[in-house]
C-alpha positions in Angstrom: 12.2 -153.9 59.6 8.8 -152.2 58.7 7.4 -150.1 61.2 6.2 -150.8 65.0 2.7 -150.9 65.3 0.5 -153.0 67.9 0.7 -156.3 66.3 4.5 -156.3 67.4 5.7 -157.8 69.9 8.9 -158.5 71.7 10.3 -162.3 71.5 13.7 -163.4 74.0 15.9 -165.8 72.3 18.2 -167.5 74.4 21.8 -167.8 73.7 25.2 -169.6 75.0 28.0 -167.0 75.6 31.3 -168.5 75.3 34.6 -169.0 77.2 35.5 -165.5 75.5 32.0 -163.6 76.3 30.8 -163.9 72.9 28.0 -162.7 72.4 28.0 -160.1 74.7 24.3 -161.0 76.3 22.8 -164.3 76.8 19.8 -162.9 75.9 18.7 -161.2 72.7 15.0 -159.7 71.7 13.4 -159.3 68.6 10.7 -157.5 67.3 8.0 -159.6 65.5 4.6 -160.0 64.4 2.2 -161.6 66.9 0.0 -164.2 64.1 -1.6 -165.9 67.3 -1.8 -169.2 68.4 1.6 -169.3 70.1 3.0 -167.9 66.9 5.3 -165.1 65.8 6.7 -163.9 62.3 10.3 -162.1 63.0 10.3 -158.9 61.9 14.3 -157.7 62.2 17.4 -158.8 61.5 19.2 -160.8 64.7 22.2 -159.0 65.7 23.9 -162.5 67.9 21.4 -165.5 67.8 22.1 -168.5 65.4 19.3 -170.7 63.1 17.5 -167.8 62.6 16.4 -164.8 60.0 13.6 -161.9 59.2 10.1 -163.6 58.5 10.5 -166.8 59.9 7.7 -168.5 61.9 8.7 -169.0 65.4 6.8 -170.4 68.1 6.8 -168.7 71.3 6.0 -169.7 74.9 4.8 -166.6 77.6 6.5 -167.1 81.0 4.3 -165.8 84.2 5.5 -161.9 83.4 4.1 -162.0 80.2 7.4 -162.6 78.4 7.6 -164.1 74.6 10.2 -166.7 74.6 11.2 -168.3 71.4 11.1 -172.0 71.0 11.3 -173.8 67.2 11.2 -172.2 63.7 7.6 -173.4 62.4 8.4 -172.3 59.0 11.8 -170.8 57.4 11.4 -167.8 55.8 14.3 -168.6 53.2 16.0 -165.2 53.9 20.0 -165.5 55.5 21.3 -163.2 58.0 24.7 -162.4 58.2 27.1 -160.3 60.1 30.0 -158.5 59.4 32.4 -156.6 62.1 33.8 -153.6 59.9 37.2 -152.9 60.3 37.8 -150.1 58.0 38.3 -147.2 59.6 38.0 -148.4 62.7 34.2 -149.8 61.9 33.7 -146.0 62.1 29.9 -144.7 61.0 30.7 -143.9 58.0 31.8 -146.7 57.5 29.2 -149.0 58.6 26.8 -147.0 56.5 29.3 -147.2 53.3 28.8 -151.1 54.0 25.1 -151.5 54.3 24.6 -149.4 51.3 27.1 -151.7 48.9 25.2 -154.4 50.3 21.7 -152.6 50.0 22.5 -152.4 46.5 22.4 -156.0 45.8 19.2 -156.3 47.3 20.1 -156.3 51.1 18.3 -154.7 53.4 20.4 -154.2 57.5 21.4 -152.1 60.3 24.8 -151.3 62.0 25.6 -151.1 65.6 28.5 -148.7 67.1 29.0 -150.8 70.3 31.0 -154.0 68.0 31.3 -152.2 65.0 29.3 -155.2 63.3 26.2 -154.7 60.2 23.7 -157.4 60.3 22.5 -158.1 56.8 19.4 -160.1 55.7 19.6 -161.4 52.4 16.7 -162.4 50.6 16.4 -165.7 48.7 15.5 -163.0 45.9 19.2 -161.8 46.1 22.1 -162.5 43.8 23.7 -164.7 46.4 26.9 -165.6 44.1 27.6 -161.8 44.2 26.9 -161.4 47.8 29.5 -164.1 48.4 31.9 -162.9 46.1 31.7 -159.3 47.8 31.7 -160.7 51.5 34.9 -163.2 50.4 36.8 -159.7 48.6 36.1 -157.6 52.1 37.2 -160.2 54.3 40.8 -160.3 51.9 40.8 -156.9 51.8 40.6 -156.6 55.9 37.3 -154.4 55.1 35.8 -156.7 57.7 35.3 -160.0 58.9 32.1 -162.0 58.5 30.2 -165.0 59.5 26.9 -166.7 58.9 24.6 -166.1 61.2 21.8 -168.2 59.4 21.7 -169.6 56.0 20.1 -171.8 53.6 20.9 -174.4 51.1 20.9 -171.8 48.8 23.3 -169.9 50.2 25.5 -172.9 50.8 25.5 -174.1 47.4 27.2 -170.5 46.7 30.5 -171.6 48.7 33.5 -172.4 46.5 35.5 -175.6 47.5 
């Protein structure tokens, strides 16, 4: 995410938790760029909402307390988020960190969160996905972590083996 200035706003998605209380909220906010006309460009990575990733073009509708909701994606931005809950040492710090830089060096960019030990990842159509794949699919087998795709593209899902 670039930095917070005043054309950022705040956008609520809204989010089905399931029979297990996944995800923890049924509500989730992301920063984005307010481009006017009931339009918004996200600007971080989702941590729990599905269908959507960094830059896309959402439409937004303000409630009476001034609240951005979102509704649909305008335009996809092409970029994938997914999310990985790190097992390795425990999903300790360190070890979140050691995962977003592996990743950041095949042209990721992402965040970690203590709380469910998880990275988010946005993945660029620029990216080697094949590579990215290939890494995620060797973690998983290894028990590094456990992933899952929080938004892709056809791209991306060309990628899969099988």
């Amino acid at each position: 995410m670039t930095n917070i200035s005043t054309d950022h706003v705040k956008v609520h998605f809204r989010m089905d938790v399931d029979e297990d209380g996944w995800p923890p909220a049924s509500v989730e906010s992301l920063w984005a760029v307010d481009l006017g006309e009931g339009t918004v460009r996200l600007d971080n990575t989702p941590w729990f909402v599905r269908g959507v990733a960094s830059d896309d073009i959402i439409r937004v509708e303000v409630d009476g307390e001034g609240i951005r909701w979102a509704g649909e994606t305008v335009r996809a931005s092409e970029n994938c988020t997914i999310r990985l809950i790190v097992l390795k040492d425990g999903g300790s710090a360190a070890a979140r960190k050691s995962v977003l830089e592996l990743f950041h060096s095949l042209d990721t960019t992402g965040e970690g969160i203590e709380k469910y030990r998880m990275v988010a990842l946005d993945v660029p159509p620029t990216a080697n996905l094949p590579k990215i794949r290939q890494l995620l699919e060797h973690g998983d087998a290894k028990g590094w972590w456990h992933w899952e795709e929080g938004c892709v593209t056809a791209a991306w899902k060309s990628t899969a083996s099988g």
